[in-house]
Wavefront OBJ file of the C-alpha trace (Angstrom):
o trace
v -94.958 -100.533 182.105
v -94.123 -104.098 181.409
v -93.972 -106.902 183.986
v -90.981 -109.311 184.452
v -88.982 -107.967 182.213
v -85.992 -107.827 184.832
v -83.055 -110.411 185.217
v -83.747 -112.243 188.555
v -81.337 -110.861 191.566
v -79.006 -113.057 193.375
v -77.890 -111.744 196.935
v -75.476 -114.457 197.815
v -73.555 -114.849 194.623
v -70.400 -116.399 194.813
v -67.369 -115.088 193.276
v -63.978 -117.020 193.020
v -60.880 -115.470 191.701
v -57.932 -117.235 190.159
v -55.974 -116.800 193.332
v -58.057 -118.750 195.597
v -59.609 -116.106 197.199
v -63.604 -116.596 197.905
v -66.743 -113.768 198.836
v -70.357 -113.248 198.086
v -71.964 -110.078 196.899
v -75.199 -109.706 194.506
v -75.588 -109.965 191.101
v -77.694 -111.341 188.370
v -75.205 -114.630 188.271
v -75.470 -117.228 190.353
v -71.438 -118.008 190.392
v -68.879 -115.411 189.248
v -65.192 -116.619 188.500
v -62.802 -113.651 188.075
v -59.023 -113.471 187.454
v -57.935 -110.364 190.240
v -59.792 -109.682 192.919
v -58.830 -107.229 195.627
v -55.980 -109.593 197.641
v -53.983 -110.684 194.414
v -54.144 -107.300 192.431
v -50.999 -105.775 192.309
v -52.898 -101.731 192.922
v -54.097 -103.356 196.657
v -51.245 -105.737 197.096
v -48.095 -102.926 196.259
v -46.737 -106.251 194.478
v -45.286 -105.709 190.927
v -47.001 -109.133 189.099
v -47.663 -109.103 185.654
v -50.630 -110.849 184.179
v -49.745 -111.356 180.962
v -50.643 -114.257 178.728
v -49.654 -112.832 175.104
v -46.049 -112.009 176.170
v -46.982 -108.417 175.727
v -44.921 -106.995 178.552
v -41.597 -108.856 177.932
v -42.003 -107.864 174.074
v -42.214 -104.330 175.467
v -39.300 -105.017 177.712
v -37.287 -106.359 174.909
v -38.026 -103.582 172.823
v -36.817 -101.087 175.170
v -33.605 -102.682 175.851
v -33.045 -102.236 172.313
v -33.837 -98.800 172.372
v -31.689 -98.313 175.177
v -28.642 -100.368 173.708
v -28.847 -98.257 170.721
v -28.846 -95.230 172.526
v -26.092 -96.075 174.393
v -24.558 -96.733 170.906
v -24.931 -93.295 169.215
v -24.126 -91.766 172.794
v -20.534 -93.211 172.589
v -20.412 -92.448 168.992
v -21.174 -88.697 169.944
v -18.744 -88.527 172.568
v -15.888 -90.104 170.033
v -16.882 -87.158 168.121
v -16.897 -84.534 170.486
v -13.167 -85.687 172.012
v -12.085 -86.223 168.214
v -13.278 -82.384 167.749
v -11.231 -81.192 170.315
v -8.320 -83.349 169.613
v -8.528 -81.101 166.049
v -9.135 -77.799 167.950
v -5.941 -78.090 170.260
v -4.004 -79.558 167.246
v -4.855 -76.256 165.252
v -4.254 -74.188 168.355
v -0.727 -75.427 168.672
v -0.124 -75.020 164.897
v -0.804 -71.645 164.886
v 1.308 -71.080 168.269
v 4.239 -72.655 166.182
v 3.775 -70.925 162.799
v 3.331 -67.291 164.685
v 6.564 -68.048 167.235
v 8.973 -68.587 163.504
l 1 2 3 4 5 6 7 8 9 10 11 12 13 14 15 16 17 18 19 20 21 22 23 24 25 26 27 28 29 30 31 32 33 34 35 36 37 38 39 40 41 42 43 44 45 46 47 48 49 50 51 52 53 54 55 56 57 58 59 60 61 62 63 64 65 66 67 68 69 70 71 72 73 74 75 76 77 78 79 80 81 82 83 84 85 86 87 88 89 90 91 92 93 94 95 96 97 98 99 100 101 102
């Protein structure tokens, strides 16, 4: 088996996260600087926060109020259609009420 072929163990590293928030643990780092750590994460914290640096959620955002707009577009065009339809239907109905009563 070879000898010293481990990373050397640190038992008080330090870890800093983006929030301010500070604790040690082990590792094979000396220092650790993270971005979430377990009082800014949104999962622990039941806080919506987005952490999103290539606009990546507000592109999706956008892109479903699009969606959503044109939804709304071909659901009013469908309901034109529908009360257009019946318009017809009653139209014919009283046609043929009038052609049978001569």
């Amino acid at each position: 088996m070879k000898t010293a072929i481990h990373p050397k163990y640190f038992t008080d590293t330090k870890v800093t996260c983006a929030c301010g928030n500070t604790f040690t643990t082990g590792s094979t780092l000396k220092e650790i600087r993270i971005e979430l750590c377990n009082q800014c994460h949104p999962f622990y914290t039941g806080k919506q926060k987005f952490v999103d640096t290539a606009r990546r959620v507000e592109k999706f955002q956008e892109k479903m109020g699009r969606v959503s707009a044109v939804a709304a577009i071909r659901k009013g065009k469908k309901v034109k259609k529908a009360t257009a339809a019946a318009k017809r239907v009653v139209k014919k109905a009283a046609k043929k009420t009038a052609a049978e009563e001569k």
